[in-house]
C-alpha positions as CSV (number, residue, x, y, z in Angstrom):
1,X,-2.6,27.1,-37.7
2,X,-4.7,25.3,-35.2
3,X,-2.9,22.1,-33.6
4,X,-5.4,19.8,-34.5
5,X,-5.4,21.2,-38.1
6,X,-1.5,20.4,-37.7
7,X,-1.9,16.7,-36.6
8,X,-4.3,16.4,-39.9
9,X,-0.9,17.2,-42.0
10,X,1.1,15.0,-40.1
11,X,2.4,12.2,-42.9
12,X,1.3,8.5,-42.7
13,X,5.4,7.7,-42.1
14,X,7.8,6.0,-39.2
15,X,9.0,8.7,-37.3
16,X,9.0,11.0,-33.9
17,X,7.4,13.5,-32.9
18,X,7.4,16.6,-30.6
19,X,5.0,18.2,-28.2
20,X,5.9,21.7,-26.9
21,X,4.2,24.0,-23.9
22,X,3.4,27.7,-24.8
23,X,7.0,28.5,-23.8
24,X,8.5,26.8,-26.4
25,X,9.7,24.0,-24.5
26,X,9.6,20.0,-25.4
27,X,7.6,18.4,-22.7
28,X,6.8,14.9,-24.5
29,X,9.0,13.1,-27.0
30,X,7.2,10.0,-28.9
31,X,8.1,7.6,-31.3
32,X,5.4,6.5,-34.2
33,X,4.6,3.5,-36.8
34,X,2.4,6.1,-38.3
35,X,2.7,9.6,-37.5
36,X,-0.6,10.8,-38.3
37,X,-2.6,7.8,-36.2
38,X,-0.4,7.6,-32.9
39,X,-0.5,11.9,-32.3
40,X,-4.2,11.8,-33.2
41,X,-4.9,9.1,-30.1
42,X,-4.2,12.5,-28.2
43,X,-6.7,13.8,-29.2
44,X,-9.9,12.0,-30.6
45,X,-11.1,11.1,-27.8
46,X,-9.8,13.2,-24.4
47,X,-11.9,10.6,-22.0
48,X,-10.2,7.8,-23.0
49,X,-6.7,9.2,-21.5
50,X,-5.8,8.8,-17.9
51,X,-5.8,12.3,-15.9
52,X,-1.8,12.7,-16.5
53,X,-2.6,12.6,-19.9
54,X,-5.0,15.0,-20.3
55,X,-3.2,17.3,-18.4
56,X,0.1,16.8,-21.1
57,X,-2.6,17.5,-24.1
58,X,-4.3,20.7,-22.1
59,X,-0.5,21.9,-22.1
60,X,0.1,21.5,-25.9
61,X,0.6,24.3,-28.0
62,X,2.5,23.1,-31.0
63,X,4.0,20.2,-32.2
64,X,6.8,19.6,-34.6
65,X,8.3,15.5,-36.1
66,X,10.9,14.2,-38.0
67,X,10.6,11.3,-40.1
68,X,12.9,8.3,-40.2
69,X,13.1,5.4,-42.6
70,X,12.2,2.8,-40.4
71,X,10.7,2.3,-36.5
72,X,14.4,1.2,-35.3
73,X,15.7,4.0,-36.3
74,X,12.0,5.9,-34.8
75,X,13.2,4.0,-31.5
76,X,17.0,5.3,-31.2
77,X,16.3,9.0,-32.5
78,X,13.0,9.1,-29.5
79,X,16.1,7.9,-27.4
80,X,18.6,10.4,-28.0
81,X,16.0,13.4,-27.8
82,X,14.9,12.3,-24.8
83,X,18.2,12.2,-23.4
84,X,18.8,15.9,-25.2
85,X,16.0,17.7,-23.9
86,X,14.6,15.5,-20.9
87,X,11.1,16.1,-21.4
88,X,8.7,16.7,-18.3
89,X,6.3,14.0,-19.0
90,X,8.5,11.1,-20.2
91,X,9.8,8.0,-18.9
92,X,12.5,8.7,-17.1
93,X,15.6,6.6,-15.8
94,X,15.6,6.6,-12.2
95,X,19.1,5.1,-11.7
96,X,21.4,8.0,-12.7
97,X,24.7,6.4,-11.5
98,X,27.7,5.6,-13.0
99,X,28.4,1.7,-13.4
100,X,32.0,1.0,-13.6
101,X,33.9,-0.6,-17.1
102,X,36.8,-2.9,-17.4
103,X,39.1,-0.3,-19.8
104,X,42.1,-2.0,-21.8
105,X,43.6,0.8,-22.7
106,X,45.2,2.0,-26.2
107,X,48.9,2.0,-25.3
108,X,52.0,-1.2,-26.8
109,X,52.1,-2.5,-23.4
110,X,48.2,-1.9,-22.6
111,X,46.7,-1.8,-18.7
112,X,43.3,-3.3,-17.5
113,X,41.8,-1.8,-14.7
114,X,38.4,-0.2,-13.5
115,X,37.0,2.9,-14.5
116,X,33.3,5.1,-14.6
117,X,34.3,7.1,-17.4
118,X,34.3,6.6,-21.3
119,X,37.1,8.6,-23.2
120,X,36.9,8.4,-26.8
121,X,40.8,7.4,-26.7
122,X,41.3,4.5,-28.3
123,X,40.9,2.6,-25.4
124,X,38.6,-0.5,-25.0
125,X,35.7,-0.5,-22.9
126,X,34.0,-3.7,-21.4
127,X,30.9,-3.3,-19.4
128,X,29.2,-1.9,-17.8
129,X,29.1,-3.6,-14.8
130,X,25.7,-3.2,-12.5
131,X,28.4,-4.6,-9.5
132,X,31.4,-3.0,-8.6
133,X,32.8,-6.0,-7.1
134,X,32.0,-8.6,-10.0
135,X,33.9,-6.4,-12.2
136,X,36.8,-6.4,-9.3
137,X,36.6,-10.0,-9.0
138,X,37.2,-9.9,-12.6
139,X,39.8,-7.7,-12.5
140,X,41.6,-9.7,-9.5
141,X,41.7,-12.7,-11.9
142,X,42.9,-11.3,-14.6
143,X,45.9,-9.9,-12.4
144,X,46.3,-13.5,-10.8
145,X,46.7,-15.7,-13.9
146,X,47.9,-13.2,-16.5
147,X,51.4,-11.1,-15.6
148,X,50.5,-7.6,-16.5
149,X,51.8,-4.5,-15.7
150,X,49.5,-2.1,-12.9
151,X,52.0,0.6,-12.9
152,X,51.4,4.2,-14.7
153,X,55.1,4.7,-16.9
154,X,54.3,5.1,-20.4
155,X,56.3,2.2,-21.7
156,X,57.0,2.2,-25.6
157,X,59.6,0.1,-27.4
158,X,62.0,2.9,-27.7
159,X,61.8,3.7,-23.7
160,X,62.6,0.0,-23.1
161,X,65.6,0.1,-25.7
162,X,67.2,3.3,-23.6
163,X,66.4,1.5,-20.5
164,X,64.1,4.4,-19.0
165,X,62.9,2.3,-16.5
166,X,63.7,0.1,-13.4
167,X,61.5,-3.1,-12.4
168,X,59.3,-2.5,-9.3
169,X,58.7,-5.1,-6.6
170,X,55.8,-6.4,-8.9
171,X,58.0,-8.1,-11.0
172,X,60.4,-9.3,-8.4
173,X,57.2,-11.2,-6.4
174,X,56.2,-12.6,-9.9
175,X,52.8,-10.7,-10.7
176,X,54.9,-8.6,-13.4
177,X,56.7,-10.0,-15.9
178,X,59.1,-6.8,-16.3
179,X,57.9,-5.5,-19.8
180,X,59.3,-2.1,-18.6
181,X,63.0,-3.4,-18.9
182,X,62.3,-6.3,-22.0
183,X,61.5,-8.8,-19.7
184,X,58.2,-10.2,-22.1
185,X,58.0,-9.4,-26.0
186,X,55.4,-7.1,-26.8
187,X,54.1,-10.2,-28.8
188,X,53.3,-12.0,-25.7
189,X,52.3,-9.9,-23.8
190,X,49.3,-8.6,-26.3
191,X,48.4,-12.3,-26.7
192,X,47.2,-12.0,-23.0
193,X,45.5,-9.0,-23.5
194,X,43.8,-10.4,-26.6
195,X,42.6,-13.2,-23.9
196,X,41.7,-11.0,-21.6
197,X,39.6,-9.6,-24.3
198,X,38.3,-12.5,-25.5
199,X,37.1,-13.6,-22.1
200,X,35.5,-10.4,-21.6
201,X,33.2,-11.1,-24.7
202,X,32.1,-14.1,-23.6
203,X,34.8,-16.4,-25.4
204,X,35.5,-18.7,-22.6
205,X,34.8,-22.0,-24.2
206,X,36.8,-21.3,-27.1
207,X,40.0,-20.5,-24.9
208,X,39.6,-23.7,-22.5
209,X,39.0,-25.6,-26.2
210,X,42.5,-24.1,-26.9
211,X,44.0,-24.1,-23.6
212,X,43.0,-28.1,-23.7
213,X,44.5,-28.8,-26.9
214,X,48.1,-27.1,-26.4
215,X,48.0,-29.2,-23.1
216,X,47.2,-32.2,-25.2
217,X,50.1,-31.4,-27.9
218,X,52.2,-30.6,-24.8
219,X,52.0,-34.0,-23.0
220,X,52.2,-35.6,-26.3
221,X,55.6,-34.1,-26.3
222,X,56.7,-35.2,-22.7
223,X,56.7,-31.5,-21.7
224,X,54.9,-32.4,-18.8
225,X,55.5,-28.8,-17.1
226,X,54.0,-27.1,-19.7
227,X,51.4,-29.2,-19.7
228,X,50.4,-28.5,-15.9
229,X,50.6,-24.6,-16.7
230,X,47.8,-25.2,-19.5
231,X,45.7,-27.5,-16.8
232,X,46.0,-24.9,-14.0
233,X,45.2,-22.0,-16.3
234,X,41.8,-24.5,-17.4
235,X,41.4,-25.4,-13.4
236,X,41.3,-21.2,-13.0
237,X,39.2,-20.3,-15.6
238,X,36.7,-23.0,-14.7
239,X,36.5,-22.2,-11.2
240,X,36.0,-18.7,-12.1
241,X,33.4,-18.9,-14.6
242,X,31.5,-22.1,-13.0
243,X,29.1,-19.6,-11.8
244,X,28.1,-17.5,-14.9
245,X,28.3,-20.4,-17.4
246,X,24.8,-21.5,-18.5
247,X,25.5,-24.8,-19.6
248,X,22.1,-25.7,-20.6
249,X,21.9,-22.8,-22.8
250,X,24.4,-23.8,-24.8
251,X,26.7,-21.7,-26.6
252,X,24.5,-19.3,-28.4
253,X,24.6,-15.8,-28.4
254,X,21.4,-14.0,-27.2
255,X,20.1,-11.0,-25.0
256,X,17.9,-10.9,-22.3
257,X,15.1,-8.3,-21.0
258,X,12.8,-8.8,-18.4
259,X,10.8,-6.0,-16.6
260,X,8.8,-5.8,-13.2
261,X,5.8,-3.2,-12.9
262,X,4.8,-1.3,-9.8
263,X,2.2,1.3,-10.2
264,X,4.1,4.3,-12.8
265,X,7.5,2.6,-12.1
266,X,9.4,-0.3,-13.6
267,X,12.6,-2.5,-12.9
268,X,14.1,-3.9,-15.4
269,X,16.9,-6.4,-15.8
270,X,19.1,-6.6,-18.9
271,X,22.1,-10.0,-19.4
272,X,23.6,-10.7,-22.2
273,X,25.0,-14.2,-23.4
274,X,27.5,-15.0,-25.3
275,X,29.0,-18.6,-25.8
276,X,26.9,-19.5,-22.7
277,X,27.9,-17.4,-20.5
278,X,26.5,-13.5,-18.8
279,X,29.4,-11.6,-19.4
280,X,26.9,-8.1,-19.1
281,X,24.1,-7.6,-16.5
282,X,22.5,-4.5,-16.3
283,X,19.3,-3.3,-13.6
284,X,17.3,0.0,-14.5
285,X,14.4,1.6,-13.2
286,X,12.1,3.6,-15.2
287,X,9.6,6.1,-13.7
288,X,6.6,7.1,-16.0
289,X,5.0,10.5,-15.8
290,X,1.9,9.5,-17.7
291,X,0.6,6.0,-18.3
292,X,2.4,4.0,-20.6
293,X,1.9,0.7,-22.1
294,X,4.2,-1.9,-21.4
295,X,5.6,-2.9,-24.7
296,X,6.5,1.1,-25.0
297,X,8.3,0.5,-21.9
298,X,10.5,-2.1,-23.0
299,X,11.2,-0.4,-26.0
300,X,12.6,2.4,-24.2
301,X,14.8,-0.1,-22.3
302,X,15.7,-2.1,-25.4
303,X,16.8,1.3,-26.8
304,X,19.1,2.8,-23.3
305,X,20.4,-0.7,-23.9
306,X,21.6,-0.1,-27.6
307,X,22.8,2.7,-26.6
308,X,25.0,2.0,-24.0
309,X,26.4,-1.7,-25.2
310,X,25.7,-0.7,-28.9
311,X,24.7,-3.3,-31.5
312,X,21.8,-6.3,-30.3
313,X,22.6,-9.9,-30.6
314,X,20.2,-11.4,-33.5
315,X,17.6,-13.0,-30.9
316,X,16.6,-11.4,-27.8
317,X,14.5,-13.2,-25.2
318,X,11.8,-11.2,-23.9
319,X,8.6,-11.3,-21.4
320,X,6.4,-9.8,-23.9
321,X,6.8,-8.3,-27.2
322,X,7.8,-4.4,-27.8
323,X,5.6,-2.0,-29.4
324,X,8.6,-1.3,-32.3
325,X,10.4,-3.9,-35.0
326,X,13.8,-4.3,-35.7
327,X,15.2,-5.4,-38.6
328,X,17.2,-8.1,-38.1
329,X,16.4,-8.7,-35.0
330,X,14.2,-11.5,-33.6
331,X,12.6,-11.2,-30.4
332,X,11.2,-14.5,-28.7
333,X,8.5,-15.3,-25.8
334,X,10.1,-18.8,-24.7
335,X,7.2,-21.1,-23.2
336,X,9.3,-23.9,-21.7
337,X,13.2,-25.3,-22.1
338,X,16.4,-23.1,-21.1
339,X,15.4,-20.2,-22.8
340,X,12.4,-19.6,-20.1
341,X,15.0,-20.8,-18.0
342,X,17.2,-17.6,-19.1
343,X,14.2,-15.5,-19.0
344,X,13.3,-16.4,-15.4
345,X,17.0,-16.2,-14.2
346,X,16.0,-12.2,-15.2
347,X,13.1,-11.5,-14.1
348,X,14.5,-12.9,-10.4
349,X,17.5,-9.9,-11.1
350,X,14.3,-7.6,-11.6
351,X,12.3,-8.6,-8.7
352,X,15.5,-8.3,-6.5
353,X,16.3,-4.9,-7.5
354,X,12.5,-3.6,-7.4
355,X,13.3,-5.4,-3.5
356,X,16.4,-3.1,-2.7
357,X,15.0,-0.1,-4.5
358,X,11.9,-0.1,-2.3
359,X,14.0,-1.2,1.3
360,X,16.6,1.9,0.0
361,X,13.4,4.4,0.0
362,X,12.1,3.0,3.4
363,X,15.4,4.4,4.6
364,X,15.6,7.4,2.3
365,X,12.1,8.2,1.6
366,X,9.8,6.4,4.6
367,X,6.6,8.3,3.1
368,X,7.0,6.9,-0.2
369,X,8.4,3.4,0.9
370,X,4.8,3.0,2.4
371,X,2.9,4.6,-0.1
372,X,4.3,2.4,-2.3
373,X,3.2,-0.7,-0.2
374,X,-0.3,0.3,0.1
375,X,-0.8,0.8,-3.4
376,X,0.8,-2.6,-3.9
377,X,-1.6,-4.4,-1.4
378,X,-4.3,-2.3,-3.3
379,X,-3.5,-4.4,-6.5
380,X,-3.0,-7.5,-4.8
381,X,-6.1,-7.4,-3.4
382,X,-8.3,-5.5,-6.4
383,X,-9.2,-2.9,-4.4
384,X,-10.3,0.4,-5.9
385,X,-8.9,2.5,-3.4
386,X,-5.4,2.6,-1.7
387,X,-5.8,0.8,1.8
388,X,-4.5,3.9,3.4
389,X,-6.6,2.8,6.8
390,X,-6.9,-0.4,8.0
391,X,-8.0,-2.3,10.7
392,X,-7.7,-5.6,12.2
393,X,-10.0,-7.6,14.7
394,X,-8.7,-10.3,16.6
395,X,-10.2,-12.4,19.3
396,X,-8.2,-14.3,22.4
397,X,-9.3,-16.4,25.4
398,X,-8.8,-19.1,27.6
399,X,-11.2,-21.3,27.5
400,X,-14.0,-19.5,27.4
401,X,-12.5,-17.3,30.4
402,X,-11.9,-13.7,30.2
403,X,-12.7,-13.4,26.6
404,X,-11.4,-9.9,25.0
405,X,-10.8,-8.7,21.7
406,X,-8.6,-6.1,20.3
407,X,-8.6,-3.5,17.0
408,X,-5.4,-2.2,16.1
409,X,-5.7,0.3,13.6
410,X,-2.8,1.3,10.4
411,X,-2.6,4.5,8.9
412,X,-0.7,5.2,5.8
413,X,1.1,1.7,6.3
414,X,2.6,2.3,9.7
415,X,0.6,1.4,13.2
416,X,-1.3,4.1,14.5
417,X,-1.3,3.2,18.2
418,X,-3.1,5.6,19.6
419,X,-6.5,4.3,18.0
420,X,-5.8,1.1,19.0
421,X,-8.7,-0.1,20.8
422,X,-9.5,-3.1,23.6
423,X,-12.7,-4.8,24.5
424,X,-14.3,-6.9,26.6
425,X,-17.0,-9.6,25.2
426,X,-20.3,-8.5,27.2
427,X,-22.4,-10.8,25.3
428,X,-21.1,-13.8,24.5
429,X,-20.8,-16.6,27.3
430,X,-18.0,-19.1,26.9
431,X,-15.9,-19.6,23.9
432,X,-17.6,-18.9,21.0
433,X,-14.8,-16.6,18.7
434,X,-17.7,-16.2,15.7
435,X,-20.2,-14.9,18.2
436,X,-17.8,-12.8,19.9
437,X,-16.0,-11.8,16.3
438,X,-19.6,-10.3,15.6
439,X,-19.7,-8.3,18.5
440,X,-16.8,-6.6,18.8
441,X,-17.2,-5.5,14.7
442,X,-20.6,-4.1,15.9
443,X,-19.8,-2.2,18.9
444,X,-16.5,-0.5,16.8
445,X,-18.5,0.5,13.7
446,X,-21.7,1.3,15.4
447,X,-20.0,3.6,17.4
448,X,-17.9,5.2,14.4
449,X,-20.7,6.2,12.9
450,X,-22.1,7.9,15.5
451,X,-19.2,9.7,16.5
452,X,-16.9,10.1,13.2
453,X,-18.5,8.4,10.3
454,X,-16.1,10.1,7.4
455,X,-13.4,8.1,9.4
456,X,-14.2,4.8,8.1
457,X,-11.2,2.3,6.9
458,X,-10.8,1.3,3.4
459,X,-9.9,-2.0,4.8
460,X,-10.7,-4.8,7.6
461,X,-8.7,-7.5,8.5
462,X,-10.4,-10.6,10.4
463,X,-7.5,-12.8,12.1
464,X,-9.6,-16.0,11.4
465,X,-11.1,-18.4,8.7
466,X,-14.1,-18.4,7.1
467,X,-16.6,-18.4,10.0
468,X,-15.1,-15.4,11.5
469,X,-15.3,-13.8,8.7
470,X,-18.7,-14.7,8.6
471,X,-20.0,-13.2,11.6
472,X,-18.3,-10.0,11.0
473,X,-20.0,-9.9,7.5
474,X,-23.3,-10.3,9.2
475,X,-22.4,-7.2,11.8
476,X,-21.7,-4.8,8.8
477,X,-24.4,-5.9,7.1
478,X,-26.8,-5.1,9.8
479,X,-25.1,-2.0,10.4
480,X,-25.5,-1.2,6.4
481,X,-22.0,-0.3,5.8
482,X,-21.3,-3.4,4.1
483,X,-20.4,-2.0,0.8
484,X,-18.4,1.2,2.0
485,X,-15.2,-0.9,2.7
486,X,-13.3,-4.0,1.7
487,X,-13.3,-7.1,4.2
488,X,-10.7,-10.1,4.0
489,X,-9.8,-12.7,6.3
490,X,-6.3,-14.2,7.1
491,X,-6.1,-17.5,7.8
492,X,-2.9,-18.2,10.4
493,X,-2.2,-21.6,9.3
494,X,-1.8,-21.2,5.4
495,X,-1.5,-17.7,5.3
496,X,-4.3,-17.4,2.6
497,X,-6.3,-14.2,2.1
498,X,-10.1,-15.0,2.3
499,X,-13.2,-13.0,0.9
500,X,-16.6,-13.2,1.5
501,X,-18.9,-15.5,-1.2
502,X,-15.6,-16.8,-2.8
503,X,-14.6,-20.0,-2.8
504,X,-11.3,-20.0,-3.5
505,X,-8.6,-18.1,-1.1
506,X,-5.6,-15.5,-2.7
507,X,-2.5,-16.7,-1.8
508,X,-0.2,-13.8,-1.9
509,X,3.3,-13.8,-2.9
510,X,5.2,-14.7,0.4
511,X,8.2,-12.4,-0.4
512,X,6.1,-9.2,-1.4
513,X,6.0,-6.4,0.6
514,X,1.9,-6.4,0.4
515,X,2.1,-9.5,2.3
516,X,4.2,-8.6,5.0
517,X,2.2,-5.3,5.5
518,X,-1.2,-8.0,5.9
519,X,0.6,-10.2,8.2
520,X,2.5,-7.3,10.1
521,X,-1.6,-6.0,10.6
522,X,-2.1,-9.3,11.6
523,X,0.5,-10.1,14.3
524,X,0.2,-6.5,15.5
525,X,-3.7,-7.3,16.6
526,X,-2.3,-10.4,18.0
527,X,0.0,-9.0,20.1
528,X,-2.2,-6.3,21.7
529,X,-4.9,-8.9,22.3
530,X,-3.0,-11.4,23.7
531,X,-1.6,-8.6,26.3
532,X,-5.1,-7.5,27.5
533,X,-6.0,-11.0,28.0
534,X,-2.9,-11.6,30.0
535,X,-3.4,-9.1,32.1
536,X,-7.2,-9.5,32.8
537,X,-6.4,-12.9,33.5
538,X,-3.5,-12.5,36.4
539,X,-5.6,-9.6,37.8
540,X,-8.8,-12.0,38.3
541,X,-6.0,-15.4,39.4
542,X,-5.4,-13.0,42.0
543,X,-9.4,-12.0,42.5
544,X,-10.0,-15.4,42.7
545,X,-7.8,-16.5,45.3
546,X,-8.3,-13.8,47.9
547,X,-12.0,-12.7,47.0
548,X,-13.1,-16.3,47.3
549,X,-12.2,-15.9,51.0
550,X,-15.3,-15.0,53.2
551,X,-13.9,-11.2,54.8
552,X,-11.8,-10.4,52.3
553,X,-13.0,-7.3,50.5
554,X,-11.4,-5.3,48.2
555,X,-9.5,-2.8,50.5
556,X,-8.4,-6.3,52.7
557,X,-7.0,-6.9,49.3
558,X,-4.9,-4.6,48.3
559,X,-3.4,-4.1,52.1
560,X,-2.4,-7.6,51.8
561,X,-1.2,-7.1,48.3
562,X,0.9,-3.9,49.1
563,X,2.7,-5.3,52.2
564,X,3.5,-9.0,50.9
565,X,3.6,-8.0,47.1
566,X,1.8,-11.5,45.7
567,X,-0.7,-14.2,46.5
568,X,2.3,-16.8,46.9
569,X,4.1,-14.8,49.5
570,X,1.0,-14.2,51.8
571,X,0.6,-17.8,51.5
572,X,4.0,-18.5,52.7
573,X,4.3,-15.7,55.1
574,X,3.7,-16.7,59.0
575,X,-0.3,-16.5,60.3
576,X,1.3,-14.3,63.1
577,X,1.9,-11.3,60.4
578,X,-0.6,-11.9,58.7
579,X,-2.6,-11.6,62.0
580,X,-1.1,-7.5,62.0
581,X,-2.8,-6.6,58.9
582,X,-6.3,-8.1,59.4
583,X,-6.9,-9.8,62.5
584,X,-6.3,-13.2,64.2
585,X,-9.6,-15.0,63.0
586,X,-9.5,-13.6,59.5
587,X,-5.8,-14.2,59.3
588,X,-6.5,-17.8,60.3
589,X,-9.1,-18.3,57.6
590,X,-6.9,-16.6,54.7
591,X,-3.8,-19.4,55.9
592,X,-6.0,-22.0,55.7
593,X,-7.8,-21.5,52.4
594,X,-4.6,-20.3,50.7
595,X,-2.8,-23.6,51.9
596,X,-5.7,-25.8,50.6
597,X,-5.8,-24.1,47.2
């Protein structure tokens, strides 16, 4: 049977479906309201898909679906298929590393400590942890204010009763009780661990509530020592939590998702709440092989989330909304109050890890790290094409004298200093930057296009305001080329990107990477022009303090120049040696000018 006969069988039912190569192997798994609708988008109408796309239906050969009662359950089977068969064309998890859990584990006298692996052993698992030293710091408290046991015996009742064991040093410095020889009932010492546990779920409140009213009924007893235990074990767990506590959230229980786009990635931060407090934060990244919509996105993230922490608290705060329903579950946009407050608190997780991620590549993976900054100064600035070469045009003099101008020239992100290029203003007489901005943009593109017009840059930059903008404009424009590039100015004192006929400037994000590839651009052409200037500018101090002298020519010069080394020593030196180089009379006449200057 013909596939698209196939996808007219398909039933009008929740469920997911399969696409498989010629080989017989799953390269797409998708998830469906209605079966029949979402696979025939594939394939209506072919020019309405992205070129990824097309290429993943040219490579269909069959399809096969299962159906499912509801789109939750549409959501978590997708989920666990994709993990199954990993299929070339899905979005895939780019973090692949193992976070670390707190484990409590199943034994009478249980241990808590740090592990990356899940045994199905009875034991409890808290976490995952996105930071390994959070869930240290964690760890270190636990082991500071409750007296548990670190050591690996296998301590049961009956061990204890044939005294199997002998105390370590741990419990004669304090941190152990002694549970291997009876020194704590078995009792007690769960009642810490069902603290511990407690706290780990976000119970915090409810044990300073109880930690505060046994040191009420303590001091109302005159057991004044007990009393300060319970206020230092409040003082601890205060101090500790002050920094994940969200008091104005209250004490509700609620999930958070929040996810950042660049190009066919996505970084995406996950915390969960519970009685006010993050007791789970959790950063992924997601790489798309074909274009996907971002509310299937975040439904792939909600889902890896499910899967890993299990069940969903009743409300979860989210950006946007997800592309699937789940009963019982009620996800929220906030528009103001502590829930945006919750919601932005993410998103800043998401733009820090999207941050890292890309500075890790620039170390890793420099060719991507810089591809992936173009493309992003492509969006910011609405370009249609990557700025792959650009070029930047900036003027310097001192006024008016020895004006120059300099082009510096980026390629694939990264200077390209060989094609840096220096010029002095022929045309322009004092200081007139628009005038001599127009120049310079006419001589460099008048002479690409005789001499390598393919080579043309996707971008300009004009270190200036509006009016140098301006003038460039007008130089393209006479040179028709107006219309094969994009042209921005940056102004220096705001920082504001300016475009030709629009009012208003773009103010990019100051902490983006797009803007500190513009301004990098920027300073670069800066720098290069503010060194030519220097340096045409000591060569003609020295023209004009030597030259101005009737004799002295250009070979007088340098002869004086070689043997005394600058202007200031020939000055100083006697007339007498002066008088061995280039004569008595002229010797006299260079002494005496020098002197008066």
């Amino acid at each position: 049977m013909d596939i698209r006969e196939k996808i007219t069988l398909l039933p009008h039912q929740p469920g997911v479906y399969r696409y498989y190569n010629s080989e017989g192997s799953v390269i797409y798994v998708g998830k469906a309201k209605d079966l029949n609708k979402r696979v025939a988008q594939y394939f209506v109408d072919p020019a309405r898909l992205n070129t990824k796309t097309r290429l993943l239906v040219s490579k269909i050969a069959d399809v096969q679906y299962s159906v499912v009662d509801s789109e939750a359950d549409a959501l978590l089977l997708e989920n666990n298929l994709i993990k199954q068969y990993k299929p070339r064309y899905n979005i895939l998890l780019k973090d692949s590393k193992t976070y670390p859990w707190i484990c409590i584990t199943n034994e009478e006298f249980p241990k808590v400590l740090l592990t990356r692996r899940v045994d199905k052993n009875g034991s409890r698992y808290f976490g995952p942890y996105s930071s390994v030293m959070h869930a240290r710091a964690l760890l270190e408290f636990f082991r500071s204010n409750y007296p548990l046991r670190s050591c690996k015996y296998k301590i049961t009742s009956d061990a204890i009763l044939r005294h199997k064991f002998r105390p370590c040093l741990d419990m004669h410095i304090g941190r152990c009780r002694g549970c291997c020889v009876g020194g704590v009932s078995r009792e007690e010492y769960n009642s810490w661990i069902a603290e511990i546990e407690h706290l780990l779920t976000g119970g915090v409140n409810d044990i300073i509530r109880s930690y505060k009213a046994q040191m009420q009924a303590a001091s109302d007893e005159l057991n004044f020592e007990l009393a300060q235990q319970y206020k230092l074990k409040i003082d601890a767990l205060q101090q500790h939590y002050s920094k994940s506590i969200i008091t104005a959230a209250g004490e509700r229980d609620v999930d958070v998702f929040s996810l950042v786009f660049d190009g066919l990635e996505a970084f995406g931060n996950f915390l969960r709440i519970r009685g006010g407090a993050i007791i789970q934060s959790l950063n992924l990244g997601f790489r798309m092989q074909i274009e996907e919509e971002q509310a299937a996105v975040l439904s792939t993230f909600v889902a890896e989330i499910e899967s890993k922490f299990g069940e969903l608290s009743k409300e979860i705060i989210v950006p946007f909304l997800p592309d699937v329903r789940i009963e019982g579950v009620n996800f929220r946009i906030p528009v103001r109050g502590d829930k945006l407050a919750l919601l932005e608190l993410s998103a800043k997780n998401s733009r820090e890890f999207r941050f890292n991620s890309l500075k890790q590549r620039e170390h890793t993976n420099p060719d991507e790290f810089h591809a992936a900054v173009v493309e992003e100064l492509r969006k910011a600035l609405g370009m249609d094409v990557a700025p792959e070469h650009i070029e930047c045009f900036d003027n310097s003099n001192t006024q008016g004298t020895n004006p120059v101008a300099a082009c510096v020239v980026f390629r694939g992100g990264v200077p390209a200093k060989s094609d840096y290029r220096k010029f002095k203003i022929k045309t322009v007489v004092g200081a007139n930057d628009y005038a001599s901005m127009k120049e310079v943009v006419n001589r460099r593109y008048s002479r690409m296009l005789e001499e390598n017009p393919d080579d043309l840059p996707q971008l300009v930059v004009i270190d200036g305001g509006k009016g140098q903008l301006n003038f460039a404009w007008q130089a393209l424009c006479e040179l028709g080329i107006q219309d094969r590039f994009t042209v921005v100015g940056l102004a220096e004192r705001m920082e504001e990107i300016i475009r030709v006929a629009d009012p208003y400037p773009l103010f990019l994000d100051r902490n983006s990477q797009a803007f500190k590839l513009i301004t990098h651009v920027r300073d670069e052409a800066h720098r290069f022009g503010i060194t030519f200037h220097r340096s045409l500018r000591s060569k003609s101090q020295i023209n004009s303090a030597l030259r101005a002298i009737k004799g002295v020519g250009e070979q007088t010069e340098q002869r004086l120049l070689m043997h005394f080394g600058s202007v200031a020593r020939i000055a100083a030196a006697p007339e007498s040696d002066i008088a061995k180089l280039v004569g008595d009379s002229l010797a006299n006449r260079i002494k005496t000018q020098l002197n008066n200057d």
